[in-house]
C-alpha positions in Angstrom: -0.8 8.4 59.3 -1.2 10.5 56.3 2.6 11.8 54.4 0.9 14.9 52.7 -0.2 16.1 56.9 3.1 14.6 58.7 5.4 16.0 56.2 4.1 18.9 54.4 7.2 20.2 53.4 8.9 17.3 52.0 5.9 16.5 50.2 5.8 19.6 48.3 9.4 19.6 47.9 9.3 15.6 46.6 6.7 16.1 44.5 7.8 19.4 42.9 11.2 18.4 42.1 12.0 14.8 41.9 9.2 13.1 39.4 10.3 15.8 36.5 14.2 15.0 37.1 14.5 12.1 34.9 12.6 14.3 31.7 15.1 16.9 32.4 17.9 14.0 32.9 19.1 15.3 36.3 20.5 13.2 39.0 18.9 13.1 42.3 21.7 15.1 43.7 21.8 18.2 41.4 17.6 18.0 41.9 18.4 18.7 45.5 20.9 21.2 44.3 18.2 23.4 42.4 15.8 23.4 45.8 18.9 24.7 47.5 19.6 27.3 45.1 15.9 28.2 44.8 15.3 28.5 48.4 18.1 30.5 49.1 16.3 33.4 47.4 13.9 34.4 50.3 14.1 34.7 53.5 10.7 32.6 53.4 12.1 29.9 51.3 14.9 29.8 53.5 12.7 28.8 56.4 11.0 26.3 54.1 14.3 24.7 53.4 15.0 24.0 57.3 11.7 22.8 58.0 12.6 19.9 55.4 15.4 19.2 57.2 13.5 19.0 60.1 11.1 16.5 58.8 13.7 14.6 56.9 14.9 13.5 60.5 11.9 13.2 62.0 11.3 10.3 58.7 14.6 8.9 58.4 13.6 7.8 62.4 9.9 6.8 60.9 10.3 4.9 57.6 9.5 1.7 58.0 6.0 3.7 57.8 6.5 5.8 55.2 8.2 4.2 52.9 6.5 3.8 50.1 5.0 6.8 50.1 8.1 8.3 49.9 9.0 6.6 46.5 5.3 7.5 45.4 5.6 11.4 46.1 9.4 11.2 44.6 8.5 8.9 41.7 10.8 6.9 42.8 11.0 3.2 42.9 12.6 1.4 46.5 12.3 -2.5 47.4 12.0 -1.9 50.8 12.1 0.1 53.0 16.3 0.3 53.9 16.3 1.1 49.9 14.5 4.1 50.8 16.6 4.8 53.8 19.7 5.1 51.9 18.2 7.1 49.5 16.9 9.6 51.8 20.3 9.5 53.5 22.0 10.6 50.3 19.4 13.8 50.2 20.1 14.5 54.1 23.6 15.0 52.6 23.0 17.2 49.9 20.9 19.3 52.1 23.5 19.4 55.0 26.3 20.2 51.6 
């Protein structure tokens, strides 16, 4: 199954803030503070910002699948697929703050 359909909105937000962070020298977590802090200025971008949370769960249940796609649309680089997994449990947790 196709990332960019399943998971539209963790797609745009992985590919819009994550492959810049390491030109910017940012860590992962303060990256997932600036989509907090952006999407908390509209009631639209609020929405958005649930609706990742909402398919964060639905891939942390799925990513044996998704996997690598995950590191592709994050520039990110994971051995497997329980490297991913704790990865993407450390964002679930700077979501949920």
């Amino acid at each position: 199954m196709d990332f960019k359909k399943k998971f539209p909105n963790l797609y745009q937000f992985f590919g819009a803030y994550f492959p810049d962070a390491d030109f910017d020298d940012l860590t992962d977590e303060e990256v997932v503070e600036n989509y907090i802090t952006d999407c908390n200025k509209s009631e639209v971008s609020i929405k958005t910002l649930g609706k990742v949370k909402e398919e964060l769960l639905i891939l942390i249940e799925n990513i044996d699948s998704y996997w690598q796609e995950v590191g592709d649309e994050a520039n990110r680089y994971f051995e497997n697929s329980n490297d991913a997994l704790e990865w993407l449990m450390m964002i679930k947790k700077e979501l949920n703050g």
